[in-house]
N, C-alpha and C positions, 0 to 999 in steps of 0.2 A: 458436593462437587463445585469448584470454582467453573462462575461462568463466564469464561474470559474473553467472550463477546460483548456483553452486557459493561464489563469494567473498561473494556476498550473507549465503548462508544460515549461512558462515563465520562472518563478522563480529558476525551478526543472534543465532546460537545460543549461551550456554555451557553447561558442566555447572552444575545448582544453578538453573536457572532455572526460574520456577515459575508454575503459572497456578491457580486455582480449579479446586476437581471440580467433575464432575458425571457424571451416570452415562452419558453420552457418549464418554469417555475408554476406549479399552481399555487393556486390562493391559501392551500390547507396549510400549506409552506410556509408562508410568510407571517411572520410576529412586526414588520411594520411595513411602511410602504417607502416606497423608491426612495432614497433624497435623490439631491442635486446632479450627484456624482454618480449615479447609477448604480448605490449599493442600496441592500437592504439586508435585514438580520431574518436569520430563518430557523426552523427549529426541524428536528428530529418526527419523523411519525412512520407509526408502524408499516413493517415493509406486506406487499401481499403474493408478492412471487412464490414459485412454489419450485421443487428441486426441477419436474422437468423442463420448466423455463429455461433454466440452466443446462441442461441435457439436452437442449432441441440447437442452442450455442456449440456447446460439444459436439455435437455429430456435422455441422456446417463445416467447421475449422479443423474438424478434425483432433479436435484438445481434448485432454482432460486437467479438469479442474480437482484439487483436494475437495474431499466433503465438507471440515471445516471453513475454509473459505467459502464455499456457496453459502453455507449457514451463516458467515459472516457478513456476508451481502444483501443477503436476502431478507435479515433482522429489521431492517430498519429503510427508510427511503433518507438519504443528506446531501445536502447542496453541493458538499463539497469535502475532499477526505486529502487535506493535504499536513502531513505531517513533519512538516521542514524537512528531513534527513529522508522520507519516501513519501512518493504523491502515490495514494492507493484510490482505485477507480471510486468515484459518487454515482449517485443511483436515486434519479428523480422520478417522480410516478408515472409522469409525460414521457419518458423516454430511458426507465429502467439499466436499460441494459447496453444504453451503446456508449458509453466511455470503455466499457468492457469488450466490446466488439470492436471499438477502434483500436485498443490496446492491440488484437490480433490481426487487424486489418490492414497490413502494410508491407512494406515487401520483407522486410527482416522478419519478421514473424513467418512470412511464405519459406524462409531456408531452416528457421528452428524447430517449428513446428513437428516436419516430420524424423526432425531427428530427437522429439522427445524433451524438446525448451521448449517452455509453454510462456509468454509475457502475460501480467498481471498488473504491474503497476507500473509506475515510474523514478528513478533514481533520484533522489533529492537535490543532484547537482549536475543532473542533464546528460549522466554517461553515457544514459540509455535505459531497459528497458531492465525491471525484476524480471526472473524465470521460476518457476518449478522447475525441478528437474525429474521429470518422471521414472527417469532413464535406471533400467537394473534394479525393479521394483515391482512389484503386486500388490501392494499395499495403497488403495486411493485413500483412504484417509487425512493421509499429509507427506509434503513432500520437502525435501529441501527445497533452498532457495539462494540463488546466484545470480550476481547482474552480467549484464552483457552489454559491452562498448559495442554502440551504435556504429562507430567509424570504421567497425571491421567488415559491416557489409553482408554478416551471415558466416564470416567465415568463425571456426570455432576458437581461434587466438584469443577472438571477443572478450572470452568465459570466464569469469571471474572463479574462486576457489569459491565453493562452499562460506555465505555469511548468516545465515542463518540455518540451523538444522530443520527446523519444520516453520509451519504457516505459525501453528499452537506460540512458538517460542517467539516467532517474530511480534505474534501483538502482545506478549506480554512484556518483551523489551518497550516496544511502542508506547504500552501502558504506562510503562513504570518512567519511562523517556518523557511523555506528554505529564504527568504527575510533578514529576521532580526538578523537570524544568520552568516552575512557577517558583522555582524558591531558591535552584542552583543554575551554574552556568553548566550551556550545553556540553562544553568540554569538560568537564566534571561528572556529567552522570554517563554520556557514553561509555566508558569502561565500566560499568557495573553489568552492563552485555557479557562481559566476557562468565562472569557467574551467573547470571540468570541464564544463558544461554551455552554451557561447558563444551556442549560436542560441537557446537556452530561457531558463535559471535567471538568464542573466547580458546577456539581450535583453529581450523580456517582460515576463517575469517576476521581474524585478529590484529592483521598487517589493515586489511581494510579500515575497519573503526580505529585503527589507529594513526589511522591516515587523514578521518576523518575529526579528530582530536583536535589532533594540532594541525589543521585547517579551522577550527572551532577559536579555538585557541590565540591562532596568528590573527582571526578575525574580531576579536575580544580585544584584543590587545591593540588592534589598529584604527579601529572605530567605536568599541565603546557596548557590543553587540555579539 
């Protein structure tokens, strides 16, 4: 069985990768010390969270989290988990779980929530907030996933179409996105979403990524990037 947590955080981590301190960071963390500029490189180490850590979040807010995503989170402790096109929550030993909590902790979050949008991460261009979509489902294993424009305030206009079918599909686009962007331009491998991903990235959510293309693209062509 692919473990497509494991190829995630592959793809997603090298040596030399660096975030901003702060006095949040333990030592186990750090592979060097501060420079000048107040960055340091930091590494991956085993996460120790356990599912009801997760579940004692869930019953505060009121959310539910897929399974996969907690076991996503919970793999590992990292500085930082920003994937250009989605900022997904980081998770430091010092303080686990609250980029996660602050994702829920704001007043959009107080109007989605009980209608069954749950925020999880961040849009890679500031629209606003990833959701699960719980909603007309039994199944917590995995859920879709749809963003929500901040500027609407809670109202559901917000709600984007379906851009990804499950959590499962969104990291293996992530994967294959974070991979194949060491050797192609971003706007090139975005569309191979649409087949890794049939019922989501490449149904959907297709006007999306393809929106985000040629934004890729116009941004390629104008600066060199």
């Amino acid at each position: 069985m692919t473990d497509r947590i494991e190829q995630f955080f592959k793809s997603y981590w090298t040596t030399g990768m660096k975030s901003v301190y702060n006095d949040k960071v333990p030592k186990e963390m750090m592979q060097s010390v501060v420079d000048k500029e107040g960055w340091y490189e930091w590494k991956l180490i085993s996460g120790t969270l356990t599912t009801d850590d997760y579940k004692k979040v869930e019953a505060k807010f009121k959310a539910t989290f897929p399974d996969n995503f907690i076991e996503w989170h919970k793999r590992y402790f990292f500085a930082d988990c920003d994937c250009s096109i989605i900022r997904l929550p980081h998770s430091l030993p010092t303080k686990p779980l609250e980029k996660l909590i602050d994702n829920l902790y704001w007043d959009i979050p107080e109007q989605l929530i009980p209608l069954g949008l749950i925020p999880f991460a961040d849009e890679g261009n500031d629209a606003g907030p990833l959701v699960f979509d719980t909603r007309n489902t039994t199944d917590m294993k995995d859920f879709p996933i749809r963003v929500y424009d901040h500027e609407y305030g809670g109202d559901l206009a917000g709600l984007s179409e379906i851009i990804f079918s499950s959590f499962d599909k969104m990291l293996e686009c992530l994967t294959h996105f974070l991979t194949e962007t060491k050797t192609r331009k971003r706007f090139e491998v975005i569309p191979d979403f649409y087949t890794i991903d049939p019922n989501g990235a490449g149904s959907t959510g297709k006007s999306y990524w393809a929106s985000w293309t040629q934004m890729e693209k116009a941004n390629f062509e104008e600066f060199g990037y």
